[in-house]
N, C-alpha and C positions, 0 to 999 in steps of 0.2 A: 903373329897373325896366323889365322887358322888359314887349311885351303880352300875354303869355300871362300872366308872372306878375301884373300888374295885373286880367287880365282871371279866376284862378282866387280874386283877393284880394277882386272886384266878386261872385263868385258865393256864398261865404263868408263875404258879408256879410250875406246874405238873412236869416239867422238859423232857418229851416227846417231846415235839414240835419240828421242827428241827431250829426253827427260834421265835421269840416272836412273838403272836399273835397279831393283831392290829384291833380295829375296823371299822377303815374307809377303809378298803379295802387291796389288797397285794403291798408290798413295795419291788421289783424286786421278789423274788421267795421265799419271807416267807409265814408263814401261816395267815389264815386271819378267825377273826369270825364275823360273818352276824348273825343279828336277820332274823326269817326265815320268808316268805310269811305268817306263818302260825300266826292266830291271839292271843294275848295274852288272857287268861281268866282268869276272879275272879270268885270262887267257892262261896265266903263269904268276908264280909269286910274286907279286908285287916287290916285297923285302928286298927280294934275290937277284932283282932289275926284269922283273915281267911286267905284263902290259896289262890294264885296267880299261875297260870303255864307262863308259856312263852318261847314257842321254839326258838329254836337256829340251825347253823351248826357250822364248823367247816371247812374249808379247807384248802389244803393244795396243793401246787402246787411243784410239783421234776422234773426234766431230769433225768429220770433213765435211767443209762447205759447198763445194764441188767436185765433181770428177779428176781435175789435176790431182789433188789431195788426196784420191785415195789411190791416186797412181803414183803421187809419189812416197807413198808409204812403200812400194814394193821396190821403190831407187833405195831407200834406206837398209831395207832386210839386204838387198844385193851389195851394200857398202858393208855390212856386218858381217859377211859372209866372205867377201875380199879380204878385209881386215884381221878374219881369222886366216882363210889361206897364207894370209902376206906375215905373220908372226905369230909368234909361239911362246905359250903361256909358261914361264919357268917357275916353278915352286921348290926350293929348297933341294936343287938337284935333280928333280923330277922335272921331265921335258912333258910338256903337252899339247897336242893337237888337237886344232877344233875341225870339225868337217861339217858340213851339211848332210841332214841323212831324208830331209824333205823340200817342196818348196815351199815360198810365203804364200798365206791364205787366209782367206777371210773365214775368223770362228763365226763370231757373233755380231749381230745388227739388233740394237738395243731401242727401246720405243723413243729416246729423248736423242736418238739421231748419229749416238755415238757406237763408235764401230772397234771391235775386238781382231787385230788379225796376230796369225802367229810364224814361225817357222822352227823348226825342229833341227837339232845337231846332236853330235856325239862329241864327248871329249875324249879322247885317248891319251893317256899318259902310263910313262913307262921310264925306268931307272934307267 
């Protein structure tokens, strides 16, 4: 198993999501995770037990029928964001952690009602 695929298998394990996450994009109105514009960096060699960041989102797309709904999409983001604090993604000896580097937010509101929100993190992992 690669580590992107182990590490989209560690996020889809959270049980928050309202749908499995997918890396290539959304599959009618699940959630979907993007490596973000932002660049990945090596602190130190990786090889040699240095530390790697690598940002990420996270989105999520609903029709919410009412106000609960789109409130409680931001109980969700805050359940995914525990779930990382609370454990730690292991890959083949490689420890990683997930942090939040923004909060959850509304991208896009789309004409047929359905709503785009996201929130951003870093993964750091390190030998």
């Amino acid at each position: 198993m690669s580590f992107f695929e182990g590490f989209l298998n560690f996020i889809n394990s959270c049980g928050s999501l309202p749908q499995k996450a997918d890396l290539n994009g959304f599959n009618k109105s699940n959630a979907a995770v993007f490596i973000d514009g932002g660049k990945a960096e090596f602190f130190e060699d990786i090889s040699e037990g240095g530390l790697f960041s690598l940002p990420f989102r996270i989105l999520i797309r609903i029709k919410p029928k009412d106000n609960s709904e789109k409130l409680k999409i931001y109980e969700t983001f805050n359940n995914i964001m525990l779930y990382f604090l609370e454990n730690q993604f292991d890959y083949n000896g490689i420890c990683c952690r997930i942090t939040p580097s923004g909060c959850a937010a509304l991208n896009e509101r789309y004409n047929d009602g359905t709503e785009e929100y996201s929130q951003s993190f870093n993964l750091f992992y390190y030998k």
